[in-house]
C-alpha positions in Angstrom: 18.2 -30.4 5.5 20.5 -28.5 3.3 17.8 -27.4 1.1 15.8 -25.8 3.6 18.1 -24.3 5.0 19.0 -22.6 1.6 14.8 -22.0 1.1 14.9 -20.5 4.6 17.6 -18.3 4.2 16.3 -17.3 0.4 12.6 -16.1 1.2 13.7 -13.4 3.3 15.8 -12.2 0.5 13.3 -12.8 -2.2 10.4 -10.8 0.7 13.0 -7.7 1.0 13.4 -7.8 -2.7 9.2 -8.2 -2.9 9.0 -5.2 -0.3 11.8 -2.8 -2.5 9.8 -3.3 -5.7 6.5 -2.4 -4.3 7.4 0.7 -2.4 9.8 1.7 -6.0 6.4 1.2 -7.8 4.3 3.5 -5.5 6.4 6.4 -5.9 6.0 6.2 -9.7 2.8 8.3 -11.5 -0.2 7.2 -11.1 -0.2 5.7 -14.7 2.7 3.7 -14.2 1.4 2.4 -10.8 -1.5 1.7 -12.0 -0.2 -0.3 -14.7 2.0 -2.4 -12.5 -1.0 -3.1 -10.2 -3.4 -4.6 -12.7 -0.9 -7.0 -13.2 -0.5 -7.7 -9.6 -1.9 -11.0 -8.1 -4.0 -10.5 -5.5 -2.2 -12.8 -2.8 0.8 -10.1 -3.0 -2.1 -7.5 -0.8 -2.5 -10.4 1.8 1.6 -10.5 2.4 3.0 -7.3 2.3 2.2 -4.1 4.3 0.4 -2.4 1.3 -1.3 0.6 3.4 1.7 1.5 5.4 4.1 1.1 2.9 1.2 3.7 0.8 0.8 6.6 3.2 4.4 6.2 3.7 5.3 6.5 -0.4 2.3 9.2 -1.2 2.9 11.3 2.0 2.8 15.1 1.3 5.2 18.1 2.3 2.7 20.1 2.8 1.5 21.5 6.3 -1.0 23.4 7.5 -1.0 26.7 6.5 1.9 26.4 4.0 0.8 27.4 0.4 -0.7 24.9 -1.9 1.7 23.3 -4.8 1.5 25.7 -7.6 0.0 23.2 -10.6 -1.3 23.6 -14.1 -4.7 21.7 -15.6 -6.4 22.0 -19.2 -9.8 24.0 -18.8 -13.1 22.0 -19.0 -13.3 22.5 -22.8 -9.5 21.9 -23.2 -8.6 24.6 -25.1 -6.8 26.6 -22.3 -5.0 25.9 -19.1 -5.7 27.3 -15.7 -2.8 27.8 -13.1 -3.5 27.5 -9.5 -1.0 30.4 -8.9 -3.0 32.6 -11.4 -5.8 32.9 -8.8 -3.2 33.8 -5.7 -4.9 36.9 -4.2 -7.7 37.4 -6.4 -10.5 35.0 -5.0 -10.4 31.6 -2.7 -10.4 28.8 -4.8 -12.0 25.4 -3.5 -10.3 22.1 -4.9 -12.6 19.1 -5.2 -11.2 15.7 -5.5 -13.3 12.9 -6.3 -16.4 11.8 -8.6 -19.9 11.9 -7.9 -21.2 9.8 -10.3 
């Protein structure tokens, strides 16, 4: 009786702690989360709230009509960079996330 009373009180511990690490790991870079989710079983998806606990950790500041984040990327043939800002006034600029292969 003792002992599961001691399991019962330790899961929701060991959960919480579960929960705390996840959410820690999904603010990380991308890199870094990704490298903690390869090594992830796959029964962890079917216990905790992974999508919540997601939008939640990856939700943006920005609203609608409020400038887009000023970033940097290397140019196509990687010997420049292009800064979003440089464009500011000068001609739209469309962002495309995603592949299409």
């Amino acid at each position: 009786m003792r002992r599961l009373l001691k399991v019962l009180l330790v899961l929701p511990v060991v959960y919480c702690i579960l929960l705390a690490g996840f959410l820690i790991a999904m603010y990380q870079r991308p890199e870094v989360f990704t490298q903690i989710m390869a090594k992830t079983p796959g029964i962890v998806f079917a216990v905790i709230p992974f999508r919540p606990m997601w939008f939640h950790a990856r939700a943006g500041k920005v609203n609608v009509g409020d400038a887009a984040p000023d970033f940097t990327l290397n140019s196509q043939d990687g010997k420049s960079q292009v800064c979003l800002s440089s464009f500011q006034g000068s001609k739209p600029v469309v962002l495309i996330f995603g592949s299409y292969t």
